[in-house]
N, C-alpha and C positions, 0 to 999 in steps of 0.2 A: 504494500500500500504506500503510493505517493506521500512524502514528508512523517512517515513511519519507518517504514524497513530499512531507510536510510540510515537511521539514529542505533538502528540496534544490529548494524553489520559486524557479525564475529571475528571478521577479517582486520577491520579497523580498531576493534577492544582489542581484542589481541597486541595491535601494533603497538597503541596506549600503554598497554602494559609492562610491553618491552620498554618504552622511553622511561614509564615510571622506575624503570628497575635501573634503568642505565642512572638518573641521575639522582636517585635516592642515597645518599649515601649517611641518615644515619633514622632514630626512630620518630616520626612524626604522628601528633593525634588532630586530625581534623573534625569537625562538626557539621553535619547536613541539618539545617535549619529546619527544613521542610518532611513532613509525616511521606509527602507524595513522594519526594526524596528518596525516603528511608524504605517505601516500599516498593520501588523499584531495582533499588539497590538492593535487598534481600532476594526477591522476584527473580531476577534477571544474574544473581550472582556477580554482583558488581566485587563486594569486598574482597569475594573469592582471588579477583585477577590482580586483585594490587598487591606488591611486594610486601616480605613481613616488616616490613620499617615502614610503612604505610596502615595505618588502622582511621577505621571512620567509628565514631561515636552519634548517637539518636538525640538531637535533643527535642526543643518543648515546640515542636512547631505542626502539630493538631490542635489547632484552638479545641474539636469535641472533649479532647484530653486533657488541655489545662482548663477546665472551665468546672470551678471550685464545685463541693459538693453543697454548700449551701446555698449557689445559683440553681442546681438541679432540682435542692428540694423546693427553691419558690416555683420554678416553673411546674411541679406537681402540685402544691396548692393553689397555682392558680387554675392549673388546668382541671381539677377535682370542681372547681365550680360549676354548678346547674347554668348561669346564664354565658359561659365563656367558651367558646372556639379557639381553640390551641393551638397555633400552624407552628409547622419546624419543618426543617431538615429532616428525614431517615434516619439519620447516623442519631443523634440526640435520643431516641426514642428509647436504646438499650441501655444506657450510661445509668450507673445505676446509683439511686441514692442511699437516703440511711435504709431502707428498709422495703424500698420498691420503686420500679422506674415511670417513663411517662406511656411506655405502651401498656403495664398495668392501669394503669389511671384511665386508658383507651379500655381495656377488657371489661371494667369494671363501671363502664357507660360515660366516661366523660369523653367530651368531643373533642379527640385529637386528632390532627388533620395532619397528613405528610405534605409540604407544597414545595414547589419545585423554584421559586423567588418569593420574595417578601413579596412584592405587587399583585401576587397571589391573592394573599391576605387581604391587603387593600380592596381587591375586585369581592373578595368573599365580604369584608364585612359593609363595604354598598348595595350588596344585596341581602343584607341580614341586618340591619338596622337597631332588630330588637334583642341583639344579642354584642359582647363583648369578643373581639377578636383580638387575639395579640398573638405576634411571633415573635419567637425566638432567636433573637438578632446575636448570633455565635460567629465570631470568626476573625481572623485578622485583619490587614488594612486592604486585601482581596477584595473581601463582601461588605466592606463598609461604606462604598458607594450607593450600592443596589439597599440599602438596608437604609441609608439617607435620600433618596432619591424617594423609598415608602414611606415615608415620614411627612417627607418636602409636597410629595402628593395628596397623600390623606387632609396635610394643613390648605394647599389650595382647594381642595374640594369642598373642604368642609366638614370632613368625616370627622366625629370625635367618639366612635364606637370603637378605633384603633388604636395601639398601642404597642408597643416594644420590650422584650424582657433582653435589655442590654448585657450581652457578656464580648464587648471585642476588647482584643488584646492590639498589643504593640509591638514588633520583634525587635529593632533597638535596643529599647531596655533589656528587657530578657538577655539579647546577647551581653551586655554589659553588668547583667546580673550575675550570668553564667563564668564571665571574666575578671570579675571583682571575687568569687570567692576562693579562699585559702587551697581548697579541694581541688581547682580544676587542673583538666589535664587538656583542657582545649588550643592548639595551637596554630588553628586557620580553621576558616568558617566557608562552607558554601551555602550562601546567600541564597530564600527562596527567589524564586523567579519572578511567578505570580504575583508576588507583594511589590517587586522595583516594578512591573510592569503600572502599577498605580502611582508606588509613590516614588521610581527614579531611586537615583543609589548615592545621592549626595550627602545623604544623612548618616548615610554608612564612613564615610571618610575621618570624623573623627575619632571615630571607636576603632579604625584600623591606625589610624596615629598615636592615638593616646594608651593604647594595650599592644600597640608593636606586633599586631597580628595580620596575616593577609585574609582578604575577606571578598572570596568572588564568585558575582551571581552568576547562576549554574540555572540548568534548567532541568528538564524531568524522566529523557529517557539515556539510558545506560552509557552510549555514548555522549551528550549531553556532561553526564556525572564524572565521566575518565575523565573529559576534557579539562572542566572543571576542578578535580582534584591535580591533574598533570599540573595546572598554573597555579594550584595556590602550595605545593610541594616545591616548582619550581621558585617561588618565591621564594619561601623558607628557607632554600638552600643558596640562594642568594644575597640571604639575608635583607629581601625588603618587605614592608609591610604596607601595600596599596591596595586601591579597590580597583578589581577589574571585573568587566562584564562578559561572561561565555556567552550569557543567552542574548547575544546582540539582534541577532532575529525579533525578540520580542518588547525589547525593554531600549529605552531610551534613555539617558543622562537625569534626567527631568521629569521622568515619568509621564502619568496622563494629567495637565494642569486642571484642566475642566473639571474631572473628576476628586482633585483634591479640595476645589475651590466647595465643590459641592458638601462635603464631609464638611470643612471648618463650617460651612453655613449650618449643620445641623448638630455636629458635634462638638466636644471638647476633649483634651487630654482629662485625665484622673487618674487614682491611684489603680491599682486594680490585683487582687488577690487571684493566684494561677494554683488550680489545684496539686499538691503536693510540692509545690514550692514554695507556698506565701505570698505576701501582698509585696509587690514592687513597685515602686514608686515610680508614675506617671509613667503607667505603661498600658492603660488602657482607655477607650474613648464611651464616655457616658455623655445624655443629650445636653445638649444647652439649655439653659432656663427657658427659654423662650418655647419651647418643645417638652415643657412639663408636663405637658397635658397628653402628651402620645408616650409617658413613661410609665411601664405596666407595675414596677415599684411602688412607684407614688401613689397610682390609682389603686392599687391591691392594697397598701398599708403594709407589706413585705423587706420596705429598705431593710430594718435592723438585726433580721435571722442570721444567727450567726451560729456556724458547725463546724465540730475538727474533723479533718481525714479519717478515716481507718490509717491506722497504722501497720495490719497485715498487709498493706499494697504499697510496692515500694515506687510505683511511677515515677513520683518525684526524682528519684535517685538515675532513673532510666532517662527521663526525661532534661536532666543537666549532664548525661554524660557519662556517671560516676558508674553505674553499671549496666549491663546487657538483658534483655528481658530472658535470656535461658538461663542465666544467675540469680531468676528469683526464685525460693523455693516453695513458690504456687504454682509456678510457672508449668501450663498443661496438667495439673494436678486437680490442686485445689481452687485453680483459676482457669478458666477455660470460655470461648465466646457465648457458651450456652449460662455459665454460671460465673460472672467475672468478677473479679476484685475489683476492678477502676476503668475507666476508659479507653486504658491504651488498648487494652483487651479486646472493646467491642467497636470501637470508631474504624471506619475505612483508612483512617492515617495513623493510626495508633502501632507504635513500634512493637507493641506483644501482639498483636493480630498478625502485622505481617512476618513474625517468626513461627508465630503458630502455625498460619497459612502455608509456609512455604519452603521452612526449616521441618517440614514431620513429615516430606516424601521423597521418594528417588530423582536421583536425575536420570531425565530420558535419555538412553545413549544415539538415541539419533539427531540429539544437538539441541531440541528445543529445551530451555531453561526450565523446569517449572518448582526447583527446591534444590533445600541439598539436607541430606539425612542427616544431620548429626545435632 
């Protein structure tokens, strides 16, 4: 397939792998931003073909995953309401809270709706007038467009039966969360793609100065990820620490201006609490005042719920880096997608999904990737 089978020619990883090995000359730990990342790279056996002085680490870049469990359980109380229409994402539905998730709250008659964009939502609650609609506004600076754009509409319309259960995060911070503590072993970052494609990679420049790390956006399929890792390896061994762009096909210096201008109109920075790591300061976008009234918080009387993690789920620890989802000892046990500890478990980007998915089968010997046993 045209602008597919290009990215995953075995001939060209291969080749990747030989340069990686030629110019690796001692042990580096890199970090893939991105869940999509992480699951391509298990999928496809990315980590497999890089030298062993080359290791990549998972970090927190499934917003379903870092998105605290006291945000889960509001969006179950609200969604538990007789007058409320629930709209979310799929992936949200299995994340599980203290005691039950949102497709229970579904079995159990409350009206939870899978939709495919916020605008969704909007179209559902113009024709449901008599009932409260709110979605589930999860994700990074990706969906935070489309998620302000539902907002910025519902206020021109008029509609005030809508509303937003705010969890976006900020990758920025995070990384600089990640590189501020004592523990890390992070030594270059490949940068989600999707996220510069909105907000451009200028803001990435001083956290590759100020942490003396190389940090370069990378894109989503296997070749894509060599490439990526070959220049930010090459860096390292060059001893420079810049930002550079692989996924220039999609991503611009500058990103989408339109799109950012549209976000500040609707949002604001704030602090924001990531499950299993804590609250980070100004690393997540809650609405503006002016947009009070489309905040499913405020309207529910939910701000103040406050809940600690399980501590049988070591996400957090997977999710900065510090270990491997087959290092946990729930791991395919006593955690599994059907019965999960945390989100990385059941989300589409969640680092213990894709080991579980793809790390528990054979590799085919007639060349297509689909695992690796061990």
């Amino acid at each position: 397939m045209k602008f597919i089978d290009e990215y995953r020619d075995r001939e060209s990883a291969e080749g990747y792998a030989r340069a990686l090995r030629r110019i690796t000359t001692r042990h580096w730990t890199l970090m893939e931003v991105c869940g999509g990342q992480t699951h391509a790279i298990v999928k496809f056996g990315v980590d497999e073909l890089l030298p062993p002085g080359v290791e990549l680490v998972h970090g927190p870049g499934c917003p379903v995953c870092v998105t605290p469990l006291e945000l889960i359980e509001k969006a179950i109380e609200i969604a538990a309401r007789p007058e409320v229409i629930f709209c979310s994402f799929g992936d949200m539905l299995r994340v599980p809270g203290r005691d039950r998730d949102l497709l229970a709250v579904k079995s159990a008659g409350g009206d939870v709706r899978i939709v495919y964009s916020p605008l969704d939502a909007v179209t559902i609650a113009e024709k449901h007038p008599d009932r409260e609609v709110v979605f589930f506004a999860v994700g990074f600076e990706t969906t935070a467009p489309a998620n302000a754009m539902a907002v910025f509409q519902a206020a021109q319309k008029g509609i005030t039966n809508f509303s937003l259960l705010v969890s976006h995060v900020l990758v920025p911070p995070a990384m600089e969360a990640i590189l501020s503590s004592a523990q890390t072993r992070v030594q270059g970052f490949l940068a989600a793609g999707h996220v510069c494609t909105v907000m451009g990679f200028t803001e990435y420049e001083p956290i590759a100065a100020r942490y003396k790390v190389p940090i370069v956006v990378t894109g989503f399929e296997p070749l894509d990820i060599l490439q990526g890792v070959f220049m930010c390896v090459k860096q390292l061994e060059e001893g420079r620490h810049e930002v550079e762009n692989q996924y220039a096909r999609a991503v611009r210096r500058h990103g989408n201006q339109p799109a950012q201008q549209l976000v500040d109109e609707v949002f604001r920075v704030v602090p924001r609490k990531w499950r299993g790591v804590g609250e980070i300061p100004q690393s997540g976008l809650g609405l503006q005042p002016r947009y009070d009234a489309y905040d499913a918080e405020l309207k529910f009387d939910v701000v103040h719920r406050v809940l600690d993690e399980p501590k049988e789920c070591i996400s957090g620890l997977i999710m900065q880096g510090l270990k491997k989802p087959n290092e946990c000892p729930a791991f395919a046990g006593v955690c599994t997608p059907e019965h999960p500890l945390g989100a990385t478990m059941v989300s589409s980007e969640g680092a213990c999904a894709a080991y579980y998915r793809y790390r528990r089968v054979a590799f085919d010997p007639q060349g297509e990737v689909q695992g690796h046993g061990r």
